[in-house]
N, C-alpha and C positions, 0 to 999 in steps of 0.2 A: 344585456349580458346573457350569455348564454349559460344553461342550465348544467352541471356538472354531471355527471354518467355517479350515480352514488350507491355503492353494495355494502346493504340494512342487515341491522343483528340484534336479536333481542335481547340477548347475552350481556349481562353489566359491562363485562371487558370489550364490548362489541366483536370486532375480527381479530383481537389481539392474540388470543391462544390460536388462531388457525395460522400466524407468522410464526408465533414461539414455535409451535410444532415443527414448522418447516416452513423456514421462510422463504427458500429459492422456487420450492414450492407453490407458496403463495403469489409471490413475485409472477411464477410462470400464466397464473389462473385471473393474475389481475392487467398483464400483459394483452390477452387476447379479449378484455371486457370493454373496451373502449378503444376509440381513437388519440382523443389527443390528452386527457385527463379523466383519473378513477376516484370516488372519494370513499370513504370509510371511518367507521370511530375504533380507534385505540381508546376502549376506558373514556374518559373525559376529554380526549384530545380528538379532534377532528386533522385528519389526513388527507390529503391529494397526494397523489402520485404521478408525478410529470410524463407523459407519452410520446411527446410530441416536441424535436428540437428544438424549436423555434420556441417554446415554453421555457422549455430547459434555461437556453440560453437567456433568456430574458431575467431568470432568476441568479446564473451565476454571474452573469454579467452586467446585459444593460440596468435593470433593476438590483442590483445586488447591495447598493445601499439599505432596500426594505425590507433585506431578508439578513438573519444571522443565523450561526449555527445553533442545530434546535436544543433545546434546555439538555435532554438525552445524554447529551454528548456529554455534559459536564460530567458525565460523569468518571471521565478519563481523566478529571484533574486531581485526584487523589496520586494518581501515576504521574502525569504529567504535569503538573500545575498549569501556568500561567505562561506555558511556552508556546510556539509560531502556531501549533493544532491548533490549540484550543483558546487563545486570546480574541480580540473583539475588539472595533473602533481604532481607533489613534494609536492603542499600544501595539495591535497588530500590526501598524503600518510602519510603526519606528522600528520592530524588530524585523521585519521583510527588509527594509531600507538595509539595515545592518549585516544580516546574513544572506542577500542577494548575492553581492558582486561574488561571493566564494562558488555560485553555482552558474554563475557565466558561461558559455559558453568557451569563450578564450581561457576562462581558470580551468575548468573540466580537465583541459589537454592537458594543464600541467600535472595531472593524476595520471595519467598513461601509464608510467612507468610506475609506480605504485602498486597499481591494480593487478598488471601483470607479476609486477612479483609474486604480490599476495597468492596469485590466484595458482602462479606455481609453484608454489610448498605448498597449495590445498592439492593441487592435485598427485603433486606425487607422495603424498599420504595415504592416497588410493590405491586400493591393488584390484587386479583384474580378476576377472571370472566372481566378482564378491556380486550378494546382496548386499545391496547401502541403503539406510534409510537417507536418500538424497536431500530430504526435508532438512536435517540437522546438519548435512554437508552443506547447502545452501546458508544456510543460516551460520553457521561459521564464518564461512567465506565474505559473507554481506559484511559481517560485523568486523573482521579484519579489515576490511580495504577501508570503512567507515571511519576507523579508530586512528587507520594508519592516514588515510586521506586528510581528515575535519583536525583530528589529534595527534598526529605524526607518534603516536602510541602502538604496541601490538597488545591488545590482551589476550590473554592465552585462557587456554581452558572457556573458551566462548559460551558453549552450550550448557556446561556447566554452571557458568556465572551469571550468565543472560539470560539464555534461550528455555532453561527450565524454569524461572522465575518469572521470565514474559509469560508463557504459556498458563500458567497458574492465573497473572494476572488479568491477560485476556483474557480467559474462560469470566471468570469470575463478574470482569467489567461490565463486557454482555451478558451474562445475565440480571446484569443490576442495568442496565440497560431494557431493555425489553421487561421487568417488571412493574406492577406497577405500585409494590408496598416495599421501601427500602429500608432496611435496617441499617441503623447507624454501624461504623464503622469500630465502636466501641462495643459492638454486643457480641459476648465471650460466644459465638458458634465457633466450630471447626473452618467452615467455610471462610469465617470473616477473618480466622485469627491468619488461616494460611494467606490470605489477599494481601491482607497487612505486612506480616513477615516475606512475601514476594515482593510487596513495594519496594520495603525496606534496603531487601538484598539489591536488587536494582539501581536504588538512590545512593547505596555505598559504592557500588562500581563508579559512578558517577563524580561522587566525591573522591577516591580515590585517583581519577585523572584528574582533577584540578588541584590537588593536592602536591600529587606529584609534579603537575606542568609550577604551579610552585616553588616548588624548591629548585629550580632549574633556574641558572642564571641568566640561561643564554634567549634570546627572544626566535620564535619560528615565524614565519609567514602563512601561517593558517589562522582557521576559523576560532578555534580554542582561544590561539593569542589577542584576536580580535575582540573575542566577550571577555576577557578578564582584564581588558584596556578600555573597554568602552568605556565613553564618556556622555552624561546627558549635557543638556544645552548649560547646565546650572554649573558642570563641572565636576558630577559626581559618580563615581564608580557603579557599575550595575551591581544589586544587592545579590548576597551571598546564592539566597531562594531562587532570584528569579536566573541566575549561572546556572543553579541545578537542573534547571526547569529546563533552560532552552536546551542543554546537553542532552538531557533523558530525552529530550523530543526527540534532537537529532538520528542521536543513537539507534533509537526502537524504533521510529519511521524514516530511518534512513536505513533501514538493512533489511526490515522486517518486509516489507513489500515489496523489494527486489525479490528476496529467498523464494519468496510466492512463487512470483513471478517464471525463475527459473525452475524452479519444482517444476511445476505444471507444464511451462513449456517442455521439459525433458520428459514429462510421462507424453503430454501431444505426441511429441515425435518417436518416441516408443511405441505408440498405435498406429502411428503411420507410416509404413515402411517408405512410400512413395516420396514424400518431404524430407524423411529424413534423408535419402540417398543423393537426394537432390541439396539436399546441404552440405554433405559429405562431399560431392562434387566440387562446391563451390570452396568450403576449407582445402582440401585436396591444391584445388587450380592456384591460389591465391597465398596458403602458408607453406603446404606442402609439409617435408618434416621440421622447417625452420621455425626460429622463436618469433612470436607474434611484433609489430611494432606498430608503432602508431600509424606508419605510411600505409598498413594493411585494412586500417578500419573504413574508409570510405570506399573499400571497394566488397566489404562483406554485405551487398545487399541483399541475397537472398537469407542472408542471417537475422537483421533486423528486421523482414520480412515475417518470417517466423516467432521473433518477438513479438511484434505487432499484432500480430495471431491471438496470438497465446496471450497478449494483453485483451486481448476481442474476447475470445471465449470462457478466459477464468481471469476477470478484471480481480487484482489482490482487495482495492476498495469497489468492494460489488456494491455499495450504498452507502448514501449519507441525506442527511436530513437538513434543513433551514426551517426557521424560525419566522414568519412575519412581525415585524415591529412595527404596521401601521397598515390601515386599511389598503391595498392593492387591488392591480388587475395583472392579469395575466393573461395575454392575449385576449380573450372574448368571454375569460370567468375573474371573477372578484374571490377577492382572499380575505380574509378578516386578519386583523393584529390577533396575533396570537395560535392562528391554525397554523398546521403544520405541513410543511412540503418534503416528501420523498423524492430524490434522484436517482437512479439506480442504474450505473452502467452495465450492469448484467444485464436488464431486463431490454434497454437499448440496443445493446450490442447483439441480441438477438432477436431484432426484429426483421419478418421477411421483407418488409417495405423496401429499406434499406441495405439489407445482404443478402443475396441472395445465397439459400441453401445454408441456411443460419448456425445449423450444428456441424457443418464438416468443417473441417481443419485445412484450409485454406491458405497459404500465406503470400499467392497470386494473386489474390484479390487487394496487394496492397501494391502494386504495380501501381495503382489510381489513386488518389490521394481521396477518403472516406469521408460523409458528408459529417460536418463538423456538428458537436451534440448530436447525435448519433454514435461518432464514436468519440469516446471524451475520456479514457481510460486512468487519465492524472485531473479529470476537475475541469472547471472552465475559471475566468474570469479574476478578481484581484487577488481570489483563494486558488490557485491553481497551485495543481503543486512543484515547491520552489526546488526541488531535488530532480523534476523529471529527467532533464538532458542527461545529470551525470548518470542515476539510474539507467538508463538506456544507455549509454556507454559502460558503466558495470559489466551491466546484462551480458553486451556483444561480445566482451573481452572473454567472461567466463565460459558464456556458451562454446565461445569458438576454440577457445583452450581445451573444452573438455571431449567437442567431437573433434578434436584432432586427436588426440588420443586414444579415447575410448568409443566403441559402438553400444549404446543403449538402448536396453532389449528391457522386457515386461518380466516380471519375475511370474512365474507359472501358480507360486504357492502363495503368491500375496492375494490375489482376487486385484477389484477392482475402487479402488480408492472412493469414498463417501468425504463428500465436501461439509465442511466445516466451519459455516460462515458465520465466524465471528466478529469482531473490528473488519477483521480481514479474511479473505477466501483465502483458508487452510484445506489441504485434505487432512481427515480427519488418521489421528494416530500414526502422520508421517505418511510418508510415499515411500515404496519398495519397490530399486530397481536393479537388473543389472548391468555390471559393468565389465566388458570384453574389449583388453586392448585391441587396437585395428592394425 
């Protein structure tokens, strides 16, 4: 077996405060230390950090029986309980079983018309010549098509009911995440009593659509209708907890990591005059001033090109962790039950091995199809994520709606947006842009 590449600290916490500090940071310092795996102590916890695809994939895939998601992460089940994130073994696999077929491929389409609607009353909400914080327009928009798609629901006042109570609670999760002394959930701080009361607000939206789907007599052909009909083999309804559960998952990772998504892609192409003009072209050639429709999407390729992008260089899940649950190997190093493995599609996605010219904004480079783990921006293997295709259909509809529209320019008085990586790569305090009709 080969010997690990391992960076020593004599620090109780070992490297642990040089991540908290700045983890993309750290990320970038432990990138260039090794080839194919780095190791390091968290506190008590020994880490690897995967380098090398072929490692990668062996942990979310071929070997992914020996790995689960690392202990950390539970700690998103105060938020989420026991839903598709954060379950494990046989329960994960009956609820994939169950909410798969709604993100088919063949089902996606039938969102088409959905999405556009949604995404046209988002946009003509919009007024030109404005600074928008597009982070909370994103984040709107995600959470309508979600509600309207999975729940055939509009909630209104989005940002309001969601998006400032996520935000509380994300913050909050990572840092109880990356700590290594956690106070119970019961102890009277400011910080814990506001986590709680964010849960809270969160878990009632929740309740409230299935409250309402409820009282409604009539049966829909969605996702909602599906969990409050399920059946186990014994012939019994799924329990009230675990309804809440899979819903709050859906919800918050099913809107939350698009909104990234197009944040960031919309600030990309605000730096780059070049891409963007070259996707204006291509909206231009293809919708022109017409309303978008389904027949339009498999011809926006330089649009999904730029998504692709923009998933490359600001992945929304920039990292996640597994768990060893029994001795391993991995490729030419052993793992112990119990160590812990880092994946990080940031630190992947900008390796020069593999891309060339790693930080320019590129979205020609996906002309070729990208060497897999390497770029892996949704997950690899039985945990891959079960929303990517629609996400990526979202994505294209909004994008393309909105530079048909409007030209998106840099706001001169915002500066330059400070990433925020939390669960998920946020910029930090929202993205400032503007918006000039075309």
């Amino acid at each position: 077996m080969e010997k690990a590449k391992t960076m020593t600290s004599l620090h109780p916490l070992g490297l642990l405060n040089n991540f908290r500090d700045d983890p993309l940071m750290f990320l970038d310092e432990m990138r260039t230390s090794a080839e194919d795996l780095v190791s390091f102590r968290f506190a008590n916890r020994r880490v690897h950090l995967l380098l090398n695809p072929e490692l990668i994939k062996e942990v979310l895939v071929t070997k992914a029986a020996s790995f689960q998601k690392s202990k950390q992460f539970q700690e998103l089940h105060p938020l989420l309980g026991e839903g598709l994130l954060t379950s494990e073994g046989p329960k994960h696999r009956e609820q994939r079983k169950l909410i798969q077929p709604f993100f088919t491929h063949r089902h996606i389409e039938n969102y088409i018309n959905d999405m556009i609607d949604v995404t046209e009353k988002a946009i003509g909400n919009m007024s030109e010549h404005e600074t928008r914080n597009v982070s909370k327009d994103m984040m709107e928009v995600t959470l309508a098509i979600i509600s309207k798609t999975m729940f055939a629901m509009d909630i209104e006042e989005g940002h309001e009911k969601v998006g400032k109570p996520l935000e509380v609670a994300m913050e909050t999760a990572t840092k109880r995440i990356r700590s290594f002394i956690k106070l119970p959930l019961s102890f009277p701080s400011k910080e814990i009593k506001d986590y709680v009361h964010a849960i809270n607000q969160l878990k009632d939206v929740v309740e409230n659509v299935i409250t309402t789907r409820e009282s409604q007599k009539e049966r829909y052909p969605d996702l909602l209708d599906a969990l409050i009909h399920a059946k186990s083999d014994e012939g019994e309804g799924m329990p009230r907890e675990q309804l809440q559960d899979e819903l709050m998952t859906l919800t918050l990772a099913g809107h939350e990591t698009t909104a990234n998504l197009l944040t960031w892609c919309l600030y990309a192409l605000a730096k780059n005059e070049g891409a963007k003009r070259k996707l204006y072209r291509e909206i231009d050639r293809v919708l022109g001033t017409k309303r978008i429709t389904s027949d339009d999407l498999p011809r926006l390729t330089y649009t999904k090109q730029v998504l692709q992008e923009a998933l490359r260089l600001y992945p929304p899940a920039w990292m996640f962790g597994r768990i060893a649950i029994e001795d391993e190997s991995i490729g030419d190093y052993s793992v112990k039950k119990g160590e812990n493995i880092l994946v990080s599609p940031y630190v992947m996605h900008q390796k020069i091995e593999y891309f060339e010219e790693p930080l320019a904004f590129k979205p020609e480079r996906f002309l070729e199809k990208q060497p897999p783990y390497a770029y892996f921006p949704f997950g690899g293997g039985p945990r891959v994520c079960i929303g990517n295709h629609f996400a990526l259909q979202e994505a294209t509809i909004i994008l393309a709606m909105l530079v048909q529209k409007f030209d998106v320019c840099l706001d001169p008085g915002s500066g330059e947006p400070d990433f925020e990586p939390l669960i998920t790569l946020r910029p930090k305090n929202g993205l400032f842009l503007r918006m000039v009709e075309r």
